[in-house]
N, C-alpha and C positions, 0 to 999 in steps of 0.2 A: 331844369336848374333847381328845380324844388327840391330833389332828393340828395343832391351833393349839399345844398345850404342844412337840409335837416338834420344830416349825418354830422355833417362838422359840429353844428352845432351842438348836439348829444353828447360829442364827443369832446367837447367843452364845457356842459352842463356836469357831464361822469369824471371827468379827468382822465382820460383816457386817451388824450393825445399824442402824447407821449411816447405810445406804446409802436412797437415797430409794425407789430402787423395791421394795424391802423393807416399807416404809411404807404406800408405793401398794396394794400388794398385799395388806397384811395391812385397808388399811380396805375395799376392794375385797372382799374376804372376808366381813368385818363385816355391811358393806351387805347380800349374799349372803343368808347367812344371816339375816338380821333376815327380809327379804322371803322366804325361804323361811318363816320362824317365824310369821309374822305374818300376810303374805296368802297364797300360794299354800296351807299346810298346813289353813290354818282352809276358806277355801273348798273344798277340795279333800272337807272332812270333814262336809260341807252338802251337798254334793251326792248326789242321791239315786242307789240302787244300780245302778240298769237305766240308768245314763247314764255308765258306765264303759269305755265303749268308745267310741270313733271312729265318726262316723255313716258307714255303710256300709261296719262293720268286721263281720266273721262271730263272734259270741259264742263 
């Protein structure tokens, strides 16, 4: 939560909020992270232990 609070904020210290690709990027972000929260973390956490490696990676 630290790096979304510090970006906004710069981006209201600069004036730069305004701007669109500011916008783009903060919901670019957003999305990001959702699909980190939502699908890659929860599968990620199903999956059993002995499959943590790359197949035909050396343990």
């Amino acid at each position: 939560m630290v790096v979304p609070v510090a970006g906004i904020t710069l981006g209201i210290v600069q004036g730069r909020m305004g701007e669109i690709w500011i916008s783009i990027a903060m919901v670019l972000t957003a999305l990001a992270g959702a699909l980190l929260a939502f699908l890659i973390y929860p599968a990620s956490a199903t999956r059993s232990p002995s499959r943590t490696t790359a197949p035909g990676c050396a343990a």
